[in-house]
N, C-alpha and C positions, 0 to 999 in steps of 0.2 A: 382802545384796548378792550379786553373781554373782562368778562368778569372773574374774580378771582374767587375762588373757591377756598377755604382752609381745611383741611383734614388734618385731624390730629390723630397720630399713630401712636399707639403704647406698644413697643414690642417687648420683648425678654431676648436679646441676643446670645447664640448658644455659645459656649464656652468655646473661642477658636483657640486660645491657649493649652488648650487639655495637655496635648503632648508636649507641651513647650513650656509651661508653667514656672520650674524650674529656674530657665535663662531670663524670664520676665521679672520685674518687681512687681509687688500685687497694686503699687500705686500706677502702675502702664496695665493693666489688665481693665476689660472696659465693664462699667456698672452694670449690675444688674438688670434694671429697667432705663430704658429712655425715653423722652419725651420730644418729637418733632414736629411743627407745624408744616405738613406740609402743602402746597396751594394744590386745589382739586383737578387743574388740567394734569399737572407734573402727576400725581398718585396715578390719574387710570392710565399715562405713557407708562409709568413707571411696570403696571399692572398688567397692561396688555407686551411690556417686555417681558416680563414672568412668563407670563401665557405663554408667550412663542419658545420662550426660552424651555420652558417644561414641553411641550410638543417637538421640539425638536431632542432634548434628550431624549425623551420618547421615542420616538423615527429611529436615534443612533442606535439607541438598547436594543429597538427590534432589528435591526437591518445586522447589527452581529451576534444577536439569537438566531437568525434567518441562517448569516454565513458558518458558524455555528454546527447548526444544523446541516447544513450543507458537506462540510466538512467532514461532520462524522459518517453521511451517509458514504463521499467518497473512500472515507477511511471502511467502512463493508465491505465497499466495491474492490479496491485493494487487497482484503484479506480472503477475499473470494475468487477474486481471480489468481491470487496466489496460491491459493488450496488449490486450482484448477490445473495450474500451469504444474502444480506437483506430481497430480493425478496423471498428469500426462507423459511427463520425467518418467514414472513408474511405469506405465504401458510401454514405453520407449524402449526402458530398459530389456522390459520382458520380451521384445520382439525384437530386438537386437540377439537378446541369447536363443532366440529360439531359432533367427536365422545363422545365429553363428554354427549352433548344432545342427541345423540342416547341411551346411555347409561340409561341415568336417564330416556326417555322414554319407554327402556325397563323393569328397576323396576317399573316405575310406573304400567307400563300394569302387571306384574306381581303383583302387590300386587293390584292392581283391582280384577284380577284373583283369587286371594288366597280371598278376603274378599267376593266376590262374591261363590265362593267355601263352604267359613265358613256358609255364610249366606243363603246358600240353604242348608245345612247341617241341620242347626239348625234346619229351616223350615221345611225339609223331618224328623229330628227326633221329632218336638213336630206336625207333622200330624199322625205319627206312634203314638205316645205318646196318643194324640186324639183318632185315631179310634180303638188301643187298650182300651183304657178307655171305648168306646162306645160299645165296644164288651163285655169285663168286667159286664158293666153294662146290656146287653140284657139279660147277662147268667144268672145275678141276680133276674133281674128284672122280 
């Protein structure tokens, strides 16, 4: 076997009961100070789990700072392209109504056209109407 080592620890363990004090008796509540031997291989296992164990909380805090971050950037990206997609709604609409009004200005010129068309029609048929009458009547007369 190797050699053993003793390290003696004094910690102060923090109050785990704080919120639970209450449901505990104060004779189940652990001491203030404690005193443990313990052998010098078992402390730096013990120490270099710490280690890891702190680097790796580490790693986790930063990788949901990172996603986080990420998130709020896409949360921009969404309110920007939703401003965008509005900006566009609105141009839409206004070229909607500008072709709807071209539109109806087109029938209207068209049915000026047509009523103006009927109404020299008629004109050129009752001036024919007339000067055949007037013809009619010279041959008689």
């Amino acid at each position: 076997m190797g050699i053993m080592h003793s390290t003696r620890l004094v910690t102060k363990p923090k109050n785990i009961w704080k919120d639970n004090s209450e449901e505990k008796p104060p004779s189940e509540l652990p001491a203030q100070t404690t005193e443990d031997n313990v052998p010098g291989v078992l402390y730096d296992l013990l120490k270099k789990e710490v280690v890891g164990l702190r680097k790796s909380s580490h790693d986790k805090d930063q990788s949901l700072k990172d996603k986080d971050e990420a998130i709020e950037m896409l949360a921009k990206k969404v309110e920007t392209l939703t401003n965008a997609m509005e900006v566009e709604v609105k141009k839409m609409i206004r070229k909607v109504a500008a072709i709807e009004k071209e539109v109806t200005a087109v029938h209207v010129n068209k049915e000026r056209r047509s009523f103006k068309r009927s109404s020299s029609n008629t004109k050129n048929s009752s001036n024919t109407a007339q000067i055949l009458a007037v013809r009619a009547a010279g041959r008689n007369g």
